[in-house]
N, C-alpha and C positions, 0 to 999 in steps of 0.2 A: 360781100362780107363773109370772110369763112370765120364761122362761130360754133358750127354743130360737128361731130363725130368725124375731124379728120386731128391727125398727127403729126405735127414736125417738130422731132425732137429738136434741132439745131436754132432756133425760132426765139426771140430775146428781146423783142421790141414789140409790142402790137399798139398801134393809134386808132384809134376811134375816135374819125371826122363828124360833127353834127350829132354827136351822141345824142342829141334833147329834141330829134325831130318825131320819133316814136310819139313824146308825150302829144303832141299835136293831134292824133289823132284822135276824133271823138266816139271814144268807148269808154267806158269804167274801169277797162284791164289794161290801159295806154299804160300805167307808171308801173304793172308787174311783167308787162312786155320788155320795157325798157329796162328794168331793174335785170329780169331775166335776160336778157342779149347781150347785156351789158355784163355781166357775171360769166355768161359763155365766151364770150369772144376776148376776155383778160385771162381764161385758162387757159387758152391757146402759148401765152407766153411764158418761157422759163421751165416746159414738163421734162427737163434733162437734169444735170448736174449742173446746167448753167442756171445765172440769178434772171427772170423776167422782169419786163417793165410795161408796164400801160399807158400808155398817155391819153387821157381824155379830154375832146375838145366839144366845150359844149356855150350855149348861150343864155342857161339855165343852170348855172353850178350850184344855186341853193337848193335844188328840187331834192325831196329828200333821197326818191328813188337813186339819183347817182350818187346821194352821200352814201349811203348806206353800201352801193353795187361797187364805189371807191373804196368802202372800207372793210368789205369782204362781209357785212353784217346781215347774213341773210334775217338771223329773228329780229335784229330791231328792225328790217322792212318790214316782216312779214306783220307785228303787232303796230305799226304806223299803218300801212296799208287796210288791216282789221275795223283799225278803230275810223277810220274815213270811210270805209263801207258801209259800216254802222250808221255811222252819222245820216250820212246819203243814201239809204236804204238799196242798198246794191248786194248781192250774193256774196257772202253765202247766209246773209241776214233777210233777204228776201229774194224772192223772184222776180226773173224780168223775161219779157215777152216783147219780142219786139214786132210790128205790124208794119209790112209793105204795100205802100199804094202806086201802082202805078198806071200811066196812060200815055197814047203821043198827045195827049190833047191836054195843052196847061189846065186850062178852067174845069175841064170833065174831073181830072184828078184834083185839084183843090177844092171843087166845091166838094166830092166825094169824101175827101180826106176828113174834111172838115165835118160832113156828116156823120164820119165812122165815129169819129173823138165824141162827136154829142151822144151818140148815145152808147157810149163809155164811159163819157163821166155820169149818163143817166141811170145805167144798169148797175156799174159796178162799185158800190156803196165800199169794198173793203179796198179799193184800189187808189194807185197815182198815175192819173194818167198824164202822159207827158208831149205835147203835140199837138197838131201836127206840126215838121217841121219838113223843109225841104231834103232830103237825104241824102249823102256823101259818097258817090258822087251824085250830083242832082238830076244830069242826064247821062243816062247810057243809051248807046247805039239808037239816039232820037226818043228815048223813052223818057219822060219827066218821073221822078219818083218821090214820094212823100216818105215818111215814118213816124210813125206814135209808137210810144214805148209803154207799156204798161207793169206799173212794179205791186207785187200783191205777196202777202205771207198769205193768208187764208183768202180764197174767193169764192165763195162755193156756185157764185152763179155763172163764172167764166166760159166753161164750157157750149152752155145755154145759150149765153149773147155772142161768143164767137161762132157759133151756127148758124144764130139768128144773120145775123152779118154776111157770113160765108152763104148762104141761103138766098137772100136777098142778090148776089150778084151770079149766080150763079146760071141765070138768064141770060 
C-alpha cells in the first residue's frame, strides 16, 4: 500500500481493498490505525490540478473510524475515539501495561500465566487486570505465549509486585 511520504502528481483514482481488516486486530489503537491509513492513503489522490477519487472497499462501512476517515473528519474521530477510551479505560485516561508469558511448554506457561494474574488481582488493589489470554500470535517460532494486560491510573504498588514477579523467575 503506498500511503506514507511518496508523490505522484498525475495519480486520480486510489482504491483501498479491505479497508476494515486494520479494525481486526486486537489493540485499543486498531480504529486510529485504520482511521489514520485510511486519511493517508486518500491523500495520495488528486495532489495536482487534477480532481482525486477514493474508493473504499470495506465490510464494515458503519465503523465510525471509516465514516469520519470518508469524510475527511479528523475532530469528530478524534472526540468518538476520546470518548470510547474513556469509557474502556484505555490511554490517554489510563495506563496500560501489558505482560508477556512465554514457554515451549503449553501447561508450564498457562499454569504460570495463570499464577502471575492471581497475584495481580491479589496486589494490585487500584488496577484491571485483564487475563490471561492466549496472545496474537499465539505461537511463534514453537513458543506458546500468553498476555495479561494491566490498566491502572494510580498504582503506587506496581512497581513492588512487578519485581516481586520478575524476582521470582529470575532463577
Amino acid at each position: 500500500m503506498i500511503a506514507k511520504g511518496l508523490d505522484f502528481p498525475l495519480v486520480t483514482l486510489v482504491g483501498v481493498i479491505n479497508a476494515d481488516t486494520s479494525l481486526s486486530i486486537p489493540s485499543y489503537k486498531s480504529s486510529e490505525n485504520t482511521f489514520q491509513l485510511l486519511s493517508q492513503v486518500s491523500g495520495r489522490s488528486g495532489r495536482s490540478e487534477k480532481k482525486g477519487e477514493v474508493v473504499i472497499q470495506t465490510f464494515n462501512s458503519d465503523h465510525y473510524a471509516i465514516n469520519y476517515a470518508k469524510n475527511n473528519d479528523y475532530l469528530g474521530f478524534y472526540k468518538e475515539e476520546m470518548k470510547i477510551r474513556k469509557l474502556n479505560k484505555y490511554p490517554p485516561y489510563f495506563y496500560v501495561l501489558s505482560i508477556l508469558i512465554k514457554s515451549k511448554d503449553y501447561s508450564l506457561v498457562s499454569n504460570e500465566s495463570n499464577r502471575i494474574a492471581s497475584i495481580l488481582n491479589t496486589d494490585l488493589i487500584n488496577s484491571i487486570i485483564l487475563g490471561p489470554t492466549v496472545a496474537v500470535p499465539f505461537k511463534l517460532n514453537n513458543i506458546c505465549r500468553f498476555r495479561i494486560i494491566v490498566k491502572y491510573k494510580i498504582e503506587p504498588s506496581l512497581y513492588n509486585v512487578l519485581n516481586k514477579i520478575n524476582e521470582h523467575y529470575k532463577n
